[in-house]
VEXTI-904576 format. One line per 4 residues: their letters; for each residue x, y, z of C-alpha. Coordinates in Angstrom, 1 decimal, decimal comma. Each point is the difference from the previous one (the first is absolute). Layout:
a) X Y Z ~ ...
This chain:
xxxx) -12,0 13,8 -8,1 ~ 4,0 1,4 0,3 ~ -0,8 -0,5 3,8 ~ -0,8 -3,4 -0,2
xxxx) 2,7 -1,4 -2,2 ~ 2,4 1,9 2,4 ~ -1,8 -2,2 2,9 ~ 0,6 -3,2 -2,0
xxxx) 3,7 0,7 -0,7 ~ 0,2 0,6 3,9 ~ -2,6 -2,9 1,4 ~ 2,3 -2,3 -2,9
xxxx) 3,7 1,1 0,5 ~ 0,6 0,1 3,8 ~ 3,2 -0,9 2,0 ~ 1,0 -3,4 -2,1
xxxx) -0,1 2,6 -3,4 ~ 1,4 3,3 1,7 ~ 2,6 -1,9 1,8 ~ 0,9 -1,9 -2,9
xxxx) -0,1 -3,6 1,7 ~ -2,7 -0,9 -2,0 ~ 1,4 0,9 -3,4 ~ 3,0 -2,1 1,1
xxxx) -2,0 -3,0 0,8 ~ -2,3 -0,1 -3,0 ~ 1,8 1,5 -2,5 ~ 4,1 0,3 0,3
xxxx) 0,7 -3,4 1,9 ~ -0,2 -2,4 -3,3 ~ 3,3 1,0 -2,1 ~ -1,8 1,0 -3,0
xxxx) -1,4 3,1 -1,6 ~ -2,8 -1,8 -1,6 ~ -0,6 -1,9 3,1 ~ -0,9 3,5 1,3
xxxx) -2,2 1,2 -2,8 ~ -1,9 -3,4 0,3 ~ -1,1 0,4 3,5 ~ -1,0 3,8 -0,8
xxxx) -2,2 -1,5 -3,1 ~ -1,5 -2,8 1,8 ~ -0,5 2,6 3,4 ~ -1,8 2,6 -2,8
xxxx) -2,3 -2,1 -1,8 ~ -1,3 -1,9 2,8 ~ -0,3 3,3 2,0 ~ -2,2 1,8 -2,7
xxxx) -2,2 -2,9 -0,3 ~ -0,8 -0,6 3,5 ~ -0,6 3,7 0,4 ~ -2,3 0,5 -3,2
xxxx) -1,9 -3,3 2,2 ~ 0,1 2,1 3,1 ~ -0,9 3,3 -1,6 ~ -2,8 -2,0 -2,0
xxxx) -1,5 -1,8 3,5 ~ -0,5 4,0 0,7 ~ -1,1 1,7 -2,8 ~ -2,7 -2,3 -1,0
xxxx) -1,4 -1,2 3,8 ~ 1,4 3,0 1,7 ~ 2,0 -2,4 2,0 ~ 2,3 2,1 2,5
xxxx) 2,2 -2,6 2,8 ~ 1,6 -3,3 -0,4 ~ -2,9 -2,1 1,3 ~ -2,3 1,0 -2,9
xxxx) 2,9 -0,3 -2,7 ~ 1,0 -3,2 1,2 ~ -3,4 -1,3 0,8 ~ -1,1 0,8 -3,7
xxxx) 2,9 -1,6 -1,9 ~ 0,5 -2,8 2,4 ~ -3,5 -0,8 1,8 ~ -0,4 0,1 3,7
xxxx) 2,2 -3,0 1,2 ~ 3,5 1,0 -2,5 ~ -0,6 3,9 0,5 ~ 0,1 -0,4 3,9
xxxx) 3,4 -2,0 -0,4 ~ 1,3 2,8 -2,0 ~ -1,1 2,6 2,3 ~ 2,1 -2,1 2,1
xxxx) 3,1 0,4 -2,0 ~ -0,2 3,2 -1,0 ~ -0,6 1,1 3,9 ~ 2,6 -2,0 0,8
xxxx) 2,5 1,6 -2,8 ~ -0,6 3,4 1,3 ~ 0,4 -0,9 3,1 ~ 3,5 -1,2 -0,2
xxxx) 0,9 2,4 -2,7 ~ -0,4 2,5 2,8 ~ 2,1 -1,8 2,0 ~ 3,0 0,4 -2,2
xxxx) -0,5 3,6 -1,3 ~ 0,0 0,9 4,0 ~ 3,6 -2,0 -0,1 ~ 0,7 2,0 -3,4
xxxx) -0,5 2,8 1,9 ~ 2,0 -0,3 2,6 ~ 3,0 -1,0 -2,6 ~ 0,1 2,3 -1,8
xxxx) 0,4 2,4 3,3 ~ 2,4 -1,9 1,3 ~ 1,8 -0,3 -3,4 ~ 0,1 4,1 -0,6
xxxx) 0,3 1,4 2,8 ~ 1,2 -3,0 2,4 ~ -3,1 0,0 2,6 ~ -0,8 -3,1 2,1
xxxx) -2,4 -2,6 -2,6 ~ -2,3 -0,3 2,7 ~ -0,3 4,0 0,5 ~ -0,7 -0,1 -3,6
xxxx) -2,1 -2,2 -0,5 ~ -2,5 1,3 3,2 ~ 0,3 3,4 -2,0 ~ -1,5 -1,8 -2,6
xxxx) -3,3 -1,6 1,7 ~ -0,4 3,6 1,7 ~ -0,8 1,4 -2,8 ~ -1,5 -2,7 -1,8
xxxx) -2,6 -0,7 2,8 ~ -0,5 4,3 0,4 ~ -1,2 0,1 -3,9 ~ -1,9 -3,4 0,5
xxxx) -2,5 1,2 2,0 ~ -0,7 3,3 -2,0 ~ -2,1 -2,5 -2,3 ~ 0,2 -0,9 -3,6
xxxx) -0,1 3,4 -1,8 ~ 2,6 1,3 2,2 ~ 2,3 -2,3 -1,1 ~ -0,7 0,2 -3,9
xxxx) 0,1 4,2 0,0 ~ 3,7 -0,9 1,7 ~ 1,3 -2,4 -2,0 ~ -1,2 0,8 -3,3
xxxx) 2,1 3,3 0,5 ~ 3,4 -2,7 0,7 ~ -0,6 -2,3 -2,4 ~ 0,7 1,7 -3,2
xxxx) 3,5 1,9 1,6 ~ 1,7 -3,6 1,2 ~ -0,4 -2,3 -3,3 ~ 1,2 3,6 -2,0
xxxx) 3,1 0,9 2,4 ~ 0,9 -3,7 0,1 ~ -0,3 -0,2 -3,7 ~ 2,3 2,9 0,2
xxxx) 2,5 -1,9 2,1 ~ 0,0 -2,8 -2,3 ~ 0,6 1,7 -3,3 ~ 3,2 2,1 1,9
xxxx) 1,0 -3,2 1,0 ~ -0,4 -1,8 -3,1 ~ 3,0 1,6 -1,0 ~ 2,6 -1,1 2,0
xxxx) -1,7 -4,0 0,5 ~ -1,7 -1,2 -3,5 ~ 3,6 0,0 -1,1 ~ 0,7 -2,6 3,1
xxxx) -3,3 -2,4 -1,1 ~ 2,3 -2,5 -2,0 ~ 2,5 0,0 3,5 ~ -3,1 -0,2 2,5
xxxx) -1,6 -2,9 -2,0 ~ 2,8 -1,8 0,1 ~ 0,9 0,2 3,7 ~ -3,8 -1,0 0,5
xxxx) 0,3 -2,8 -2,3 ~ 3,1 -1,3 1,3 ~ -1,0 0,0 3,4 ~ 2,7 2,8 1,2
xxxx) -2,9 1,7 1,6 ~ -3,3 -1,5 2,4 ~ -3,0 1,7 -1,3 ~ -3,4 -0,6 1,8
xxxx) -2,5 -0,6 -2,4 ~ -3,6 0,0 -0,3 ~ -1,5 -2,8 -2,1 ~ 1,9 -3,2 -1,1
xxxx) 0,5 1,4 -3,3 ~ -0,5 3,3 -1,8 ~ -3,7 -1,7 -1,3 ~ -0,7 -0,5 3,3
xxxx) 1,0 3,2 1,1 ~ -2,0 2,2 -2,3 ~ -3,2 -2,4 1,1 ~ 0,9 1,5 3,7
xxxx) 0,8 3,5 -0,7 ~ -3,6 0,4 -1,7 ~ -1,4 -1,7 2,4 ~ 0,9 2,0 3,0
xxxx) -0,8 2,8 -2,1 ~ -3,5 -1,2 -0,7 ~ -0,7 -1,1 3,2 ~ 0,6 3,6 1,6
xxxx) -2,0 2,0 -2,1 ~ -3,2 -2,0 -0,8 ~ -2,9 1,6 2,1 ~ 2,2 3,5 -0,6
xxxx) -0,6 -0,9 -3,8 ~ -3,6 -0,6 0,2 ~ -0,5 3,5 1,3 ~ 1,2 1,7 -3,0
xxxx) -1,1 -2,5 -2,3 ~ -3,8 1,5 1,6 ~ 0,8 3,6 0,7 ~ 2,2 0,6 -3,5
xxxx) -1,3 -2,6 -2,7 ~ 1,0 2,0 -2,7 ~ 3,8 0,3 1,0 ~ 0,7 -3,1 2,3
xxxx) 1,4 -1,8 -3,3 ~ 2,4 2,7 -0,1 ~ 0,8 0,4 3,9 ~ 1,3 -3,7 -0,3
xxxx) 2,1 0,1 -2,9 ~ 2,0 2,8 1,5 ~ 0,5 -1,5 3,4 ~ 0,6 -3,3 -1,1
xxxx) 1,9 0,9 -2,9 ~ 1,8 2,9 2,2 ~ 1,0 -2,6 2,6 ~ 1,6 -2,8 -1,8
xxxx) 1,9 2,3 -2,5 ~ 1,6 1,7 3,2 ~ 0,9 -3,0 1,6 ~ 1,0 -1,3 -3,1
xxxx) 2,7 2,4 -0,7 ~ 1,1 0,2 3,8 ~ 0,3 -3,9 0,1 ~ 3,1 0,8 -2,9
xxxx) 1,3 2,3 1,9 ~ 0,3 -2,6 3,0 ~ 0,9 -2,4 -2,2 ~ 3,4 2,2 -1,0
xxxx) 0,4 1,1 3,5 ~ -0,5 -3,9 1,3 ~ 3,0 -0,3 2,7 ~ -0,9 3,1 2,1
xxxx) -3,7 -0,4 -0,8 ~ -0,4 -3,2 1,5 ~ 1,4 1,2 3,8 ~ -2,0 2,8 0,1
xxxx) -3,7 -0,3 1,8 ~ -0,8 3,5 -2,2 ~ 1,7 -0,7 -3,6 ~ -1,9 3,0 -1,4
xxxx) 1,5 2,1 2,9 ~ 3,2 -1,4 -0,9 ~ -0,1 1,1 -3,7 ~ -1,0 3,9 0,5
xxxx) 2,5 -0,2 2,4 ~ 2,7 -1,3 -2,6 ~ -0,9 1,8 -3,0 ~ 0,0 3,7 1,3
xxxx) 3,2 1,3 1,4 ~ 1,1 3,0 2,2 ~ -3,0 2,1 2,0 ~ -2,4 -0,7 -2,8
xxxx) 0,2 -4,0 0,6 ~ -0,4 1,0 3,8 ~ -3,0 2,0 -0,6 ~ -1,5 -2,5 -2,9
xxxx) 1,0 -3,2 2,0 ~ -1,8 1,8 3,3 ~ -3,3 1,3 -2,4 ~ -0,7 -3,9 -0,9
xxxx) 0,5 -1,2 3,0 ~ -2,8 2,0 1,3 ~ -2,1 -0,9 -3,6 ~ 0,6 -3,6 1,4
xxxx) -1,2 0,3 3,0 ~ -2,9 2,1 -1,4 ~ -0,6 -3,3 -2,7 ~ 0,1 -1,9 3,3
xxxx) -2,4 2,2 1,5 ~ -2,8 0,1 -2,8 ~ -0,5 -3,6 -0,2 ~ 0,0 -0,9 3,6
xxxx) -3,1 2,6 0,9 ~ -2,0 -1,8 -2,8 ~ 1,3 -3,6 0,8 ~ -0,8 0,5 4,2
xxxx) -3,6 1,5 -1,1 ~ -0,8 -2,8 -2,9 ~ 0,7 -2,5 3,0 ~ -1,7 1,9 3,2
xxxx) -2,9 0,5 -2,6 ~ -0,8 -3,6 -0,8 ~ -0,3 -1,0 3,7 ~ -1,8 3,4 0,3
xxxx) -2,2 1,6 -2,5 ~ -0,3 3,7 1,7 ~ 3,4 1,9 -0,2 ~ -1,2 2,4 2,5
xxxx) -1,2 -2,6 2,9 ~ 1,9 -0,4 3,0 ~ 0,6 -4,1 -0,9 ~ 1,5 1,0 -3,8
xxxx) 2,8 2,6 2,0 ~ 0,7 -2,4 2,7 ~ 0,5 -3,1 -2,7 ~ 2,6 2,4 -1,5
xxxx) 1,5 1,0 3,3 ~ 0,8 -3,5 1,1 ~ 0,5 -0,9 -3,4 ~ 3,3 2,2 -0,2
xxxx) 1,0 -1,0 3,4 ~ -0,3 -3,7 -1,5 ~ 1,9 0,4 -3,0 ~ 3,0 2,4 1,9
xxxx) 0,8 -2,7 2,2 ~ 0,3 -2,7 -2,5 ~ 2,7 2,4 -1,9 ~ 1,7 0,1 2,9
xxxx) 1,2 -3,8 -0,5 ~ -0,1 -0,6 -4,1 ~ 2,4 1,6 -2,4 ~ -1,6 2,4 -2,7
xxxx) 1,9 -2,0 -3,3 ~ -1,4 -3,4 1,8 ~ -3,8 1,8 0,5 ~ -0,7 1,6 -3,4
xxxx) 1,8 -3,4 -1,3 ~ -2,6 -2,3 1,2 ~ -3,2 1,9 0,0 ~ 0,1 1,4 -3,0
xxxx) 1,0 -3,2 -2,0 ~ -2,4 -2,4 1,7 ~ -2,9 2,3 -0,1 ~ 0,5 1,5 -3,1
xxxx) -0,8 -4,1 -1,4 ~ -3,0 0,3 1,6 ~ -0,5 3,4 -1,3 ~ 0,7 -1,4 -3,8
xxxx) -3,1 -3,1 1,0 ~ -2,5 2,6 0,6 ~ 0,6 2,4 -2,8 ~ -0,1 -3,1 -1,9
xxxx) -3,4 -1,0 1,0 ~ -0,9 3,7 -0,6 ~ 1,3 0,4 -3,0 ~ -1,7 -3,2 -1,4
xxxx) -3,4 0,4 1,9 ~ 0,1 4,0 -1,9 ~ 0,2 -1,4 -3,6 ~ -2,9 -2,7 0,9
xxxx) -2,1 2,7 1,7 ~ 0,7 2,5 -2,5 ~ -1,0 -2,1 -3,1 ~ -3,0 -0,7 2,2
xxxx) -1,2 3,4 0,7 ~ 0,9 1,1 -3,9 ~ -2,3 -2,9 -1,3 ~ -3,1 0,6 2,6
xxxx) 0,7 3,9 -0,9 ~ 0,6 1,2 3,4 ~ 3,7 2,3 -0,7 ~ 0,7 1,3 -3,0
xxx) 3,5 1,6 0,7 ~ 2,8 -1,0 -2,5 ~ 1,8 -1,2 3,0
């Protein structure tokens, strides 16, 4: 069970979270504190309730990959579209975690983006083709140390930028600064953020709603809740830190750097750089193998490792030519409304089903 919460804090957090992008965009570029905590609550309760659907889809018809969630919420016609979206999400999530990659390289230790970044599919592609269970007994290990050590970043910063929250708002507010922003408003934004979250993790969630039906309830409150109070309390950090945090590709990099002085801020600031890259690393593996595996159902056949193969030589050449900010921006705003339609659908289609199966006798579980 620990091992599988710690692979859904590292298949959810990734380079937008790590980095420290995404907190900007959804959660520190409105001006307002409770602007903040409203797209965390919105994020959260949509989240849990699309994964008790997931979870349920699995428990109760032992239903494993997107095509059968999808297919029993949605029917054949609507649960092919959002196979379709949720291909097509981790597809170009993957595309801007390799450009994360690369960033936060170049933004350490001053080494070429595009050296970076091939580092990045490399790897990615090398783990891809070990299968599955290869990449969950990996990740699950990561997971757990990168939300706790950036957790641990945040409160040390905390410090020095709550007190700047007031300042930050204002230059926000005012217009002094241009932050890039994901949603229209912070409504909107919470909508997205859950729905790029959901999106991700649906077949993943199936799994352990089958293989753990006693504790999946529990595995999703943590990550979940784990996730958006992190991000939450990093976005105020931003939010106090707004002028400098803004120009950097990394902000996260950019607070550990600011916060700890003398050789321990050179050893700290170097330590989460490399638990960046290793956030970076844990969801690409996952993310390349969830879209390799829907155009090929054996991980171990020859088509499956060639898909991923040209699939990273793909996706590095299109981060040759568009900015990281400009990628993460886009992708995960735009997708993540399509994320929010199908969780939804889920959501609702769960309670009708549910009610179903509890009148015909068919599930008992309280949940």
């Amino acid at each position: 069970m620990l091992n599988l919460i710690g692979a859904m804090f590292a298949y959810l957090i990734g380079s937008g979270f790590a980095s420290g992008q995404e907190t900007m965009q959804y959660f520190s570029g409105w001006g307002s504190v409770w602007a903040s905590l409203g797209v965390a609550a919105i994020a959260l309760l949509l989240s849990c309730l699309a994964y008790i659907a997931y979870s349920y889809a699995g428990r109760t018809r032992g239903l494993q990959d997107l095509a059968g969630i999808y297919d029993f919420y949605a029917g054949n016609v609507f649960g092919k579209l959002f196979q379709v979206f949720a291909w097509l999400f981790n597809a170009c999530c993957y595309m801007f975690m390799i450009s994360g990659f690369g960033n936060v390289i170049h933004q350490q230790w001053g080494i070429s983006i595009p050296i970076g970044s091939a580092i990045g599919v490399v790897l990615s592609v090398t783990i891809a083709v070990m299968g599955l269970n290869k990449i969950i007994d990996i990740i699950g290990k990561v997971g757990p140390i990168i939300v706790l050590f950036t957790l641990f970043i945040g409160i040390v910063a905390a410090f020095r930028y709550y007190p700047m929250i007031a300042e930050g708002n204002a230059a926000i507010n005012s217009g002094d600064v241009d932050v890039i922003r994901a949603g229209s408003n912070w409504v909107t934004a919470g909508l997205s953020f859950a729905g790029c979250n959901l999106l991700l993790v649906s077949a993943f969630v199936g799994t352990i709603g089958y293989n753990l039906r006693e504790y999946n309830q529990l595995i999703m409150i943590i990550s979940s809740g784990g996730i958006m109070l992190v991000s939450f309390l990093m976005g105020l950090n931003h939010i106090g830190n707004i002028q400098a945090a803004v120009q950097a590709s990394i902000p996260n990099l950019l607070l550990a750097n600011n916060v700890f002085g003398g050789n321990a801020g050179i050893i700290l600031s170097l330590l989460f750089a490399i638990i960046i890259l290793a956030a970076i690393f844990s969801t690409i593996c996952p993310m390349l193998w969830t879209c390799a595996s829907m155009l090929a159902k054996d991980d171990k056949s020859k088509k499956y490792k060639l898909i991923c193969v040209i699939a990273g030589i793909c996706v590095y050449i299109i981060t040759l030519f568009v900015p990281y900010e400009t990628l993460l921006n886009y992708i995960m705003t735009y997708c993540g409304y399509s994320g929010c339609v199908v969780a939804v659908v889920c959501i609702v289609r769960y309670f009708i089903i549910k009610s179903r199966d509890k009148k015909e006798g068919l599930f008992t579980e309280s949940v």
